[in-house]
TORPA-4810 file (N, C-alpha, C, O; in nm, 3 decimals):
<nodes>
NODE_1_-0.335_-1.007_1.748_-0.257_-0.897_1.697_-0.126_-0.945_1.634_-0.097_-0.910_1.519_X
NODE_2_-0.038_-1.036_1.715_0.083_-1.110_1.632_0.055_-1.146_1.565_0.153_-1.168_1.494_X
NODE_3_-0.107_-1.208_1.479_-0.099_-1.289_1.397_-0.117_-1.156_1.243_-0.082_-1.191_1.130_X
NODE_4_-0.166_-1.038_1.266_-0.193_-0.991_1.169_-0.069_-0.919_1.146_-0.054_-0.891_1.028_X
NODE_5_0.030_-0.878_1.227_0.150_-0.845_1.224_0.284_-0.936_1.115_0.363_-0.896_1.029_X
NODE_6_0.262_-1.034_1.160_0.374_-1.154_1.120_0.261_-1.201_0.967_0.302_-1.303_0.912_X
NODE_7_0.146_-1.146_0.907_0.089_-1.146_0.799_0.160_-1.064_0.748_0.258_-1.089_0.677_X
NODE_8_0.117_-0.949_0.780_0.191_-0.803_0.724_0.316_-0.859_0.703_0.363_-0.868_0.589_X
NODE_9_0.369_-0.894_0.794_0.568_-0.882_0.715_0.567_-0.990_0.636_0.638_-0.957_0.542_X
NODE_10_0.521_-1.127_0.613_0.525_-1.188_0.480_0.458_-1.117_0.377_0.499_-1.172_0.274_X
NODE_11_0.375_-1.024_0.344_0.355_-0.987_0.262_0.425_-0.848_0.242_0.361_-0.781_0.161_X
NODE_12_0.523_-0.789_0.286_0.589_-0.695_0.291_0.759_-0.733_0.195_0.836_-0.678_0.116_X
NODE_13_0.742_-0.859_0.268_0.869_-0.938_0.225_0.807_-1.009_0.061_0.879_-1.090_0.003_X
NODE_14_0.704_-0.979_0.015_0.643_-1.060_-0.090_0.678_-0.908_-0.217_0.715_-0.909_-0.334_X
NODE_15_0.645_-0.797_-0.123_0.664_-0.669_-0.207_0.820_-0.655_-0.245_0.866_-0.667_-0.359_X
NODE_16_0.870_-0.635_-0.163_1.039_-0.611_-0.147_1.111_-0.733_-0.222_1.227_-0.709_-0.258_X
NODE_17_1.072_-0.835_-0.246_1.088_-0.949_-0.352_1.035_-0.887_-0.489_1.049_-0.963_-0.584_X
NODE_18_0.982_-0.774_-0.514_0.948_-0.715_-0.635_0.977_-0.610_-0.651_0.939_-0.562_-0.758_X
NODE_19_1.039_-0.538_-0.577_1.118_-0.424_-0.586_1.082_-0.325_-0.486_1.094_-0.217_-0.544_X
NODE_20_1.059_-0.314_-0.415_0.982_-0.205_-0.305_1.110_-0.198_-0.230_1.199_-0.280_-0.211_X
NODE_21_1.095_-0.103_-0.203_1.206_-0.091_-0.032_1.181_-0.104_0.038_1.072_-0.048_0.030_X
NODE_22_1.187_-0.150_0.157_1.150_-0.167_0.318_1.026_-0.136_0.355_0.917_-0.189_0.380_X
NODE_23_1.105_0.019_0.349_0.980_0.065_0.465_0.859_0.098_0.387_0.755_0.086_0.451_X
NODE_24_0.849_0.134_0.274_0.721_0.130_0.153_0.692_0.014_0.131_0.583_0.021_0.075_X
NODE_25_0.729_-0.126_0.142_0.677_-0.235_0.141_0.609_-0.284_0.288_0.524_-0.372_0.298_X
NODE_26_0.663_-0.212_0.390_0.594_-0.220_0.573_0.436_-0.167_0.516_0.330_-0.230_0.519_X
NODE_27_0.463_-0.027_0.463_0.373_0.042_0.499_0.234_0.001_0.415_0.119_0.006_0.460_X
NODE_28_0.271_-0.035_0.294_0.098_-0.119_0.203_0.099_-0.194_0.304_0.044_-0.149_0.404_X
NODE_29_0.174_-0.359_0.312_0.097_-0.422_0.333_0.053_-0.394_0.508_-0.006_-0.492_0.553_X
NODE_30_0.066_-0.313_0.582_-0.031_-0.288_0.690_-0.165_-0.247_0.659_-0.271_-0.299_0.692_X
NODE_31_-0.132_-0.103_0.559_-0.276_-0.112_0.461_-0.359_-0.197_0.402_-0.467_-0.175_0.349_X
NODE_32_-0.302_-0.292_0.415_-0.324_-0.397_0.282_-0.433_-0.487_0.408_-0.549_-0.529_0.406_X
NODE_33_-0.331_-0.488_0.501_-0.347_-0.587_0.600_-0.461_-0.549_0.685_-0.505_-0.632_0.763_X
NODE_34_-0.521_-0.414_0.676_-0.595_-0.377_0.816_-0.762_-0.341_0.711_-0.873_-0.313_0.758_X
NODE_35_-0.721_-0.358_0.559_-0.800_-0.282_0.445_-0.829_-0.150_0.448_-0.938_-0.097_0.426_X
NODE_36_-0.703_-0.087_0.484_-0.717_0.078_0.456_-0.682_0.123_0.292_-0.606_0.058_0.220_X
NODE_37_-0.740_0.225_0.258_-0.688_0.329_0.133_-0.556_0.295_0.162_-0.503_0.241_0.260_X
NODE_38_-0.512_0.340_0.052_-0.330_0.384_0.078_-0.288_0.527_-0.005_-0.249_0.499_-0.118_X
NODE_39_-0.287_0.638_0.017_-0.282_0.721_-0.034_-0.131_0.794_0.004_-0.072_0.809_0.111_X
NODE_40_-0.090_0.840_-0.171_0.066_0.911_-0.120_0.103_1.008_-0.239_0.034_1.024_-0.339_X
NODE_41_0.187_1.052_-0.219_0.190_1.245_-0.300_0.314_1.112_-0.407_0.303_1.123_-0.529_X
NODE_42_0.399_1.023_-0.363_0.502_0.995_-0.413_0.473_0.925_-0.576_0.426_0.811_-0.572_X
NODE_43_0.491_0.966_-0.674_0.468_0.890_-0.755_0.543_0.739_-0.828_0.487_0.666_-0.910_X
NODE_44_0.677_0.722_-0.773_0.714_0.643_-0.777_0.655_0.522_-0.693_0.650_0.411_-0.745_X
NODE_45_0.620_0.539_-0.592_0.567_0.476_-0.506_0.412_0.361_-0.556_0.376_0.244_-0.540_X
NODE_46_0.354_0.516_-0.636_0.253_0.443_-0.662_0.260_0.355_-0.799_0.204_0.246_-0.804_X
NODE_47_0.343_0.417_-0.927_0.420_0.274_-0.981_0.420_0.181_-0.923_0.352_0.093_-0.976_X
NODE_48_0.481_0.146_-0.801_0.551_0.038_-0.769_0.399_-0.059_-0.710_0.364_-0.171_-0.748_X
NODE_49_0.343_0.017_-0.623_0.215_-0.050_-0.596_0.129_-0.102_-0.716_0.065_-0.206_-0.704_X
NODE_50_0.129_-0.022_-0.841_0.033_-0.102_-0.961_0.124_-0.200_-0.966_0.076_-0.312_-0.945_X
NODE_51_0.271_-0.195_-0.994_0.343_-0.328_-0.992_0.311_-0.508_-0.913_0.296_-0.621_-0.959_X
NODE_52_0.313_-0.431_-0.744_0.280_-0.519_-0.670_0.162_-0.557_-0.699_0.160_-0.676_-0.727_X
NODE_53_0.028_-0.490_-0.706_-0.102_-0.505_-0.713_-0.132_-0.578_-0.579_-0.129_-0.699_-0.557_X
NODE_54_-0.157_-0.495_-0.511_-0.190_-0.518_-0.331_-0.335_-0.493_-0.335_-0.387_-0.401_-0.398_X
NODE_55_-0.396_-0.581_-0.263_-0.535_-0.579_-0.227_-0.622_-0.481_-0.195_-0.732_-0.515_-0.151_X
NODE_56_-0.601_-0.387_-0.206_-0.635_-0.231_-0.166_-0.631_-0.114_-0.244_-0.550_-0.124_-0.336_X
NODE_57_-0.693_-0.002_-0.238_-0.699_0.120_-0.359_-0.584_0.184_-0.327_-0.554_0.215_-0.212_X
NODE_58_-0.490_0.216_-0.465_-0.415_0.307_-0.375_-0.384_0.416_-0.456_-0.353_0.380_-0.569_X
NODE_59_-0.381_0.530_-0.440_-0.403_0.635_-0.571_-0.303_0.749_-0.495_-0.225_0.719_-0.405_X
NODE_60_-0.323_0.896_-0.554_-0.324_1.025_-0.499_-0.385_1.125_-0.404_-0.505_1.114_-0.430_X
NODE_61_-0.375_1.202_-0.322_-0.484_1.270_-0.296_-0.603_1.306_-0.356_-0.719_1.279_-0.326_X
NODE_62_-0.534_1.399_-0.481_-0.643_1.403_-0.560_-0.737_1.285_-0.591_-0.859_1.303_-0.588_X
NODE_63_-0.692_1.184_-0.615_-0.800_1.064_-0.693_-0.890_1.033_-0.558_-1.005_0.992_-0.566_X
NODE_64_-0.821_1.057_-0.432_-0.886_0.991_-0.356_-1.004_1.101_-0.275_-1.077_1.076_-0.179_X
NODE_65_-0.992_1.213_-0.343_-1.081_1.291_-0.298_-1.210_1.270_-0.382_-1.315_1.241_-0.326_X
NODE_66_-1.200_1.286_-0.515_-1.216_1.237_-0.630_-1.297_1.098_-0.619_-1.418_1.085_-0.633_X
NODE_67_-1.239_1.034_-0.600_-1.323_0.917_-0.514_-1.450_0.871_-0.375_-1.541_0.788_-0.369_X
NODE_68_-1.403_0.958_-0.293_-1.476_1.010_-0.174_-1.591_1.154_-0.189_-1.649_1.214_-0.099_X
NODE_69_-1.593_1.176_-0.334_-1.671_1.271_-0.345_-1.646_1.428_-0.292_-1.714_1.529_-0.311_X
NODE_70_-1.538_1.410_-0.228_-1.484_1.564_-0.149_-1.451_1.678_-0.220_-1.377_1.682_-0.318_X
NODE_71_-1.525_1.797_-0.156_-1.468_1.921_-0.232_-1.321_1.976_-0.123_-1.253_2.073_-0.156_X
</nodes>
């Protein structure tokens, strides 16, 4: 578990070296780190993630319903 933790924060610290803030750079790469979606209403946010380009999908609700086939 420390080891996927102390992953996460070098790659958190890899985001925030590209402009992310803190706690939006915590929160991908746990996503990033565990291979979850990352889904968020914020659109700045998700700028910043095409920026980073993190290992993982990360869109809108909508796209991700959209994606999952959901009505």
């Amino acid at each position: 578990m420390a080891l996927y933790l102390e992953q996460a924060r070098i790659r958190a610290e890899q985001f925030t070296k590209q402009g992310m803030g803190a706690a939006d750079a915590a929160h991908v790469a746990l996503a990033e780190q565990i291979g979850a979606d990352f889904v968020t209403c914020d659109a700045r946010l998700l700028r910043q993630t095409r920026k980073v380009q993190p290992a993982i999908w990360c869109g809108t609700p909508n796209a991700y319903c959209e994606r999952e086939n959901l009505e």
